[in-house]
C-alpha positions in Angstrom: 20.2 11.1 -0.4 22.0 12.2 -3.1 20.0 10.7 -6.1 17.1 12.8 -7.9 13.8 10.8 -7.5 12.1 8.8 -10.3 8.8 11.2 -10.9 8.4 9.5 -13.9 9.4 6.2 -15.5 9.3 6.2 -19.3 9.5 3.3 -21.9 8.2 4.7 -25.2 5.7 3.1 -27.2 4.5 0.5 -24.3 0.9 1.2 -23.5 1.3 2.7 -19.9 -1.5 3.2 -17.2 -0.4 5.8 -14.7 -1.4 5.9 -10.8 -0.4 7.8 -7.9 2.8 5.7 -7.4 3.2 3.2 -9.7 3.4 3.2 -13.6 1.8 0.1 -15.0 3.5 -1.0 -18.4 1.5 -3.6 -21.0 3.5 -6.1 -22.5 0.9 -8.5 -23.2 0.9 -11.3 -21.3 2.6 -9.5 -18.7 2.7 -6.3 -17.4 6.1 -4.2 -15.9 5.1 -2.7 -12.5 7.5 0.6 -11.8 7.1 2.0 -8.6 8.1 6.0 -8.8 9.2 8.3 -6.3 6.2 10.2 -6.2 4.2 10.7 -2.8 0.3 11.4 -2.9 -1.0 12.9 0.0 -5.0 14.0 0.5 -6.0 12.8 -2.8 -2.7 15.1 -4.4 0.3 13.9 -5.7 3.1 16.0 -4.2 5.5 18.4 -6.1 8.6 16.5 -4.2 9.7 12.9 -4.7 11.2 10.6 -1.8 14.4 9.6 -3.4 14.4 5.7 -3.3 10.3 5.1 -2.3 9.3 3.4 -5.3 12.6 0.9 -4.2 11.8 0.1 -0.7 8.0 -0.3 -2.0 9.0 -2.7 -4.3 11.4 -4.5 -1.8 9.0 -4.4 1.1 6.1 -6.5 -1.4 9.1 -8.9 -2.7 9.8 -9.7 0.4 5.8 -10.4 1.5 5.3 -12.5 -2.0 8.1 -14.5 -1.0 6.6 -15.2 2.8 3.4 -15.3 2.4 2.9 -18.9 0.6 0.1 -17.3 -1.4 -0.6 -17.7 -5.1 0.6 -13.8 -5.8 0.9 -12.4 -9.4 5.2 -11.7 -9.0 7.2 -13.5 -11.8 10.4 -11.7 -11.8 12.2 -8.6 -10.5 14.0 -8.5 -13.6 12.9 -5.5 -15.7 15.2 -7.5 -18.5 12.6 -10.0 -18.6 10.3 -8.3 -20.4 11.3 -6.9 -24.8 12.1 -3.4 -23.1 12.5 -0.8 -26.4 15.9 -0.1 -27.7 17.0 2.5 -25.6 15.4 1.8 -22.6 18.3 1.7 -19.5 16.9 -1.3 -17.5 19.2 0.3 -14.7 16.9 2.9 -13.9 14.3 0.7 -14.0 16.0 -2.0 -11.4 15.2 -2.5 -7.9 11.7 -0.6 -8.5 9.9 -2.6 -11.0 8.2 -6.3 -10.8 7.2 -8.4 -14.0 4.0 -10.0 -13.1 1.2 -11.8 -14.3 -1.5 -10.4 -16.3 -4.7 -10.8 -14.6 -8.2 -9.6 -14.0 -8.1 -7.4 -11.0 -11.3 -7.8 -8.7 -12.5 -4.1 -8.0 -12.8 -4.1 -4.5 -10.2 -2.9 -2.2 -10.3 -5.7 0.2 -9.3 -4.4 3.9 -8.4 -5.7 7.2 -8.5 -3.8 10.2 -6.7 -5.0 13.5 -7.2 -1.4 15.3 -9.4 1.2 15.0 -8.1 4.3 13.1 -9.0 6.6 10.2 -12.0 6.1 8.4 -12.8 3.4 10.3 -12.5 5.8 14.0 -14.3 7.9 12.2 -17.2 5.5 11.4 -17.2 4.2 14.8 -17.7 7.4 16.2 -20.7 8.4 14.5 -22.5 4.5 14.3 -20.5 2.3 16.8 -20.0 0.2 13.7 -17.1 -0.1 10.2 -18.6 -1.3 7.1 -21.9 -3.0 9.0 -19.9 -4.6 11.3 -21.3 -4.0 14.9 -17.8 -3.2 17.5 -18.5 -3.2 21.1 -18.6 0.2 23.1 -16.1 2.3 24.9 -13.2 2.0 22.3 -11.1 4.7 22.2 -8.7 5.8 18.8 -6.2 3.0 17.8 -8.1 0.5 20.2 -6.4 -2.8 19.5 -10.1 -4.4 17.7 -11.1 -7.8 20.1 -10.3 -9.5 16.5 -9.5 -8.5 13.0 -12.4 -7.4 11.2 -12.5 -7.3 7.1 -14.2 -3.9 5.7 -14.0 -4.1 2.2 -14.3 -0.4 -0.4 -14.9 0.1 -3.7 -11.9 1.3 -6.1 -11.7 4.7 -7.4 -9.8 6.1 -9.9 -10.1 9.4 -8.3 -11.0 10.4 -4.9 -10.9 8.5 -1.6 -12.3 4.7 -1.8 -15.4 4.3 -0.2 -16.3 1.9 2.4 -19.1 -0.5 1.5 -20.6 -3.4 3.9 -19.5 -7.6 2.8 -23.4 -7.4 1.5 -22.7 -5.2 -1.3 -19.3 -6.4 -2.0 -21.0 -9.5 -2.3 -23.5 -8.1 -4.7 -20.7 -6.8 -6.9 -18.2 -9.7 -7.3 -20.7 -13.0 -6.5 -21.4 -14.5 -2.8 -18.7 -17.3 -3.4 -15.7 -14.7 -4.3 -16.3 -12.1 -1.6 -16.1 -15.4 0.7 -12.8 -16.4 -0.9 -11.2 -12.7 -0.4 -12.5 -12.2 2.9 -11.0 -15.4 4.1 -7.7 -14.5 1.8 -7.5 -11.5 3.2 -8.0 -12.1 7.0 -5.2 -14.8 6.7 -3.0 -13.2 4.8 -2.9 -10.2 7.6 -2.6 -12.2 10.6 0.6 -14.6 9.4 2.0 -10.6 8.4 0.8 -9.1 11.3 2.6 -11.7 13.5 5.8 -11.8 11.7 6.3 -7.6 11.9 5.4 -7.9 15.8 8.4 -10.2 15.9 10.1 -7.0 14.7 8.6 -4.5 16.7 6.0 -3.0 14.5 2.1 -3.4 14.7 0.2 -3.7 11.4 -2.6 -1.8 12.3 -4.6 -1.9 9.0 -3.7 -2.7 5.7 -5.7 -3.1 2.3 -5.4 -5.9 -0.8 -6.0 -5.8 -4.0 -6.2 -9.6 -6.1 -6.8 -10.7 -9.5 -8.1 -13.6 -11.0 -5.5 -15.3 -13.3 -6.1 -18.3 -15.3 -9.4 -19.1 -13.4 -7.3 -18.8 -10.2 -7.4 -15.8 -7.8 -4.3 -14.5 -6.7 -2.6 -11.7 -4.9 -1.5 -8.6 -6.8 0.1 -4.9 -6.7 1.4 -3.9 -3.4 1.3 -5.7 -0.2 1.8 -4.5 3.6 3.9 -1.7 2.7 4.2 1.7 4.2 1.7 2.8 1.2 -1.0 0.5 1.3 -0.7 -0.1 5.5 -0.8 1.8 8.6 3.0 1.0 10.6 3.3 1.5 14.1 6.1 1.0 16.6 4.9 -1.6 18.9 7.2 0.1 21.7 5.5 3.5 21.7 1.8 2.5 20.9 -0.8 3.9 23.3 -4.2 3.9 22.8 -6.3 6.9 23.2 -4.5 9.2 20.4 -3.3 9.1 17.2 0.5 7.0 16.7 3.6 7.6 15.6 4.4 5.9 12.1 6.2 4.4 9.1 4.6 5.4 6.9 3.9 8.8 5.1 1.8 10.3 8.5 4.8 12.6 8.7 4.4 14.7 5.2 0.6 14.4 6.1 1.3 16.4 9.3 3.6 18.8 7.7 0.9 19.6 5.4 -1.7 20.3 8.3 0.7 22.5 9.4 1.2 25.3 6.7 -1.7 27.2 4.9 -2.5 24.7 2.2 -5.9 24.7 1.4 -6.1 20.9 -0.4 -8.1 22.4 -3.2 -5.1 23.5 -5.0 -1.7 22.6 -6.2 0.2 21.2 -2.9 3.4 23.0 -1.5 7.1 21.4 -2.1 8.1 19.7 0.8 11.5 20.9 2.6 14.3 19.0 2.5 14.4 17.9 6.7 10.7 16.2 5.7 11.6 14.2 2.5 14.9 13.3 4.4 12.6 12.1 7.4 10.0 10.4 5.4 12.7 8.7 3.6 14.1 7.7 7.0 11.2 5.7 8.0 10.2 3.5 5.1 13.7 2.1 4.9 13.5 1.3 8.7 10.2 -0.6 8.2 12.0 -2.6 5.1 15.1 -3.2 7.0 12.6 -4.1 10.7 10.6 -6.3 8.2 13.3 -7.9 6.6 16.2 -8.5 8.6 18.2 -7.3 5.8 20.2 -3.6 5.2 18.9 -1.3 2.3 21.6 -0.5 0.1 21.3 1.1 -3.7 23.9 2.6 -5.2 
């Protein structure tokens, strides 16, 4: 864990959208995905990186796209692919960034639930239903739901997504699309969720995002990582409390811990946390996968 984090990718003079993680560069036709370092945590990005993140992001969705048998917006992983400025090292870029299609992306965050945790526990407790959707009673925190159940949200820029019933989504994007993505969606997580039980790791919840492209709609940014899905280990699941994870649950609990207040500028995280966190999204990529992650 020698190498500095990517914060910050930078290719001068490309129009460049900035999110939490990911630094979206326009090159017409196309756009240069560059997944940083940088770990957000309760609507803050942190002050401390997790040297190699944006990599096994990047490698986790390449390996998805190339399983899923989906139209998906991926064309290369080849940051050469694209006229990068003069100047520009594609090496730092490599291994973190995806050419893709351009598309339209459809503003809904389209989710599928398989257990009942976060927001949607939190619903359940107070209504016995997620998104509209009626669940039977008695279920307990990270109850395995009797089937997966699709609770779509609205994007924000800023803030936590909000949870909206099929009804409105339907309202927003047109009966016929919310039908299409629902159905997408639902597939899509039960061949993935399948596949990572093979490898020991229950897919609890996850959430998509997809473009339309050329009047076709297609998969696009992220998909079943670490990032965008909650990762348990099959082997010490219990229902009843909260589970251990791959994903970034372990800064979240860190933060919990010390005096932070989450209205202003987060703490650095120590070195035993970053080195932990790190830890875990390589395992998931390499339990995924089959494969070892090595970057020099």
């Amino acid at each position: 864990m020698s190498r500095t984090p990517l914060l910050q990718s930078d290719i001068p003079g490309i129009p460049v959208r900035r999110g939490k993680v990911r630094d979206v560069y326009d090159f017409g036709d196309r756009l240069l995905l560059v997944a940083s370092d940088r770990i957000s945590a309760f609507d803050w990005v942190l002050p401390t990186g997790i040297p190699d993140k944006g990599r096994v992001l990047t490698k986790i969705s390449e390996f998805w796209f190339s399983q899923l048998g989906v139209p998906h917006h991926l064309l290369s992983m080849d940051p050469t692919e694209v006229p990068l400025p003069r100047g520009v090292d594609p090496e730092v870029l490599r291994g973190r960034s995806m050419v893709v299609k351009k598309s339209s992306v459809v503003p809904i965050e389209c989710v599928v639930r398989g257990y009942l945790a976060g927001s949607g526990w939190k619903e359940y407790r107070q209504s016995q239903e997620v998104c509209g959707i009626p669940l039977p009673k008695g279920l307990v925190e990270c109850s395995q739901l009797p089937e997966p159940i699709f609770t779509p949200a609205t994007k924000a820029e800023e803030g936590h997504d909000e949870n909206i019933s099929f009804s409105r989504m339907s309202e927003i994007v047109g009966h016929e699309t919310a039908n299409t993505l629902r159905e997408r969606s639902l597939a899509i997580y039960q061949k993935g969720s399948e596949h990572a039980r093979t490898k020991g790791i229950i897919i609890a919840d996850t959430k998509f995002e997809f473009g339309v492209c050329d009047g076709e709609i297609i998969l696009v940014d992220e998909v079943m990582t670490p990032d965008s899905s909650r990762f348990w280990p099959m082997d010490q699941y219990a229902s009843g409390r909260g589970q251990p994870s791959f994903d970034k649950q372990f800064v979240r609990d860190w933060l919990e811990s010390t005096t932070w207040d989450k209205n202003s500028p987060p703490p650095a995280l120590p070195l035993e946390v970053v080195a932990h966190t790190r830890s875990k999204y390589i395992e998931a990529y390499e339990r995924l996968s089959g494969l070892s992650f090595e970057w020099k």
